[in-house]
C-alpha positions in Angstrom: -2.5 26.0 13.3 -4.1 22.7 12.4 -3.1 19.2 14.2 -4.2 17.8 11.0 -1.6 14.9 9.3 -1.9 15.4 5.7 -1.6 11.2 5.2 -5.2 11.2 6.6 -6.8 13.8 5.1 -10.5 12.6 3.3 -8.3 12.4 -0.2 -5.3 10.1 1.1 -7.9 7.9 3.2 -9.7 7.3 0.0 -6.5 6.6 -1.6 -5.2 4.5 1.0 -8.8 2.2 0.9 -7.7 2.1 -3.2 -4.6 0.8 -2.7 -5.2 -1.7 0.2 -7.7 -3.4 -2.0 -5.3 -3.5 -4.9 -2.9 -5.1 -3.5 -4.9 -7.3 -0.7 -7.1 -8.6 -3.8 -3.7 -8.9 -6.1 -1.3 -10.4 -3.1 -3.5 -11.2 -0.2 -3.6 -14.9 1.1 -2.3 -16.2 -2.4 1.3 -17.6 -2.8 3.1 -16.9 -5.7 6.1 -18.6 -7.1 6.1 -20.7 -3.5 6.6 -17.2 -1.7 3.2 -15.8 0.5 2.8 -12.3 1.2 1.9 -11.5 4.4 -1.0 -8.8 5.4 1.6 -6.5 7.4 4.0 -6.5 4.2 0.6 -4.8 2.3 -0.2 -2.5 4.9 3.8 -1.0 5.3 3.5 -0.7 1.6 0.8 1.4 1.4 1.4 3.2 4.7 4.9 4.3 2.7 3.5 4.9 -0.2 0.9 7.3 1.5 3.4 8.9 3.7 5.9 9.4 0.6 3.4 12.0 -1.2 1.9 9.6 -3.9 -1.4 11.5 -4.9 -2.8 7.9 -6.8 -1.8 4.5 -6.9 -0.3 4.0 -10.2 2.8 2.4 -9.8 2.2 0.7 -6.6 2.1 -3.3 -8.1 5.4 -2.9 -8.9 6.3 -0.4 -5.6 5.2 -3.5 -3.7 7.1 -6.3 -5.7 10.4 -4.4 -5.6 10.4 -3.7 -2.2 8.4 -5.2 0.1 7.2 -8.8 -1.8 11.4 -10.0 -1.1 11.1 -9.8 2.5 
């Protein structure tokens, strides 16, 4: 039996890295329409979006916008 998590297998970290840059270079330290996203809000997203079973990160911009950009 392995004590491997399957969120941090070499796949998922890769995916994870993708992700993180899409949305830190999209919503990172920018304010849009007078609302900032912070750095945690990016991170939850991903980390939920990882730990959901998403195998790429289509559909994250607007995973990210519905739920975690109204904070």
């Amino acid at each position: 039996m392995s004590n491997q998590d399957w969120r941090y297998d070499e796949d998922r970290l890769t995916l994870r890295q993708t992700c993180l840059s899409f949305l830190l270079k999209r919503y990172g330290g920018v304010k849009i329409e007078e609302v900032s996203y912070s750095t945690r809000d990016i991170y939850e997203c991903v980390d939920t979006w990882i730990s959901q079973g998403h195998g790429s990160a289509q559909g994250i911009d607007s995973y990210f916008t519905t739920y975690f950009a109204n904070l």
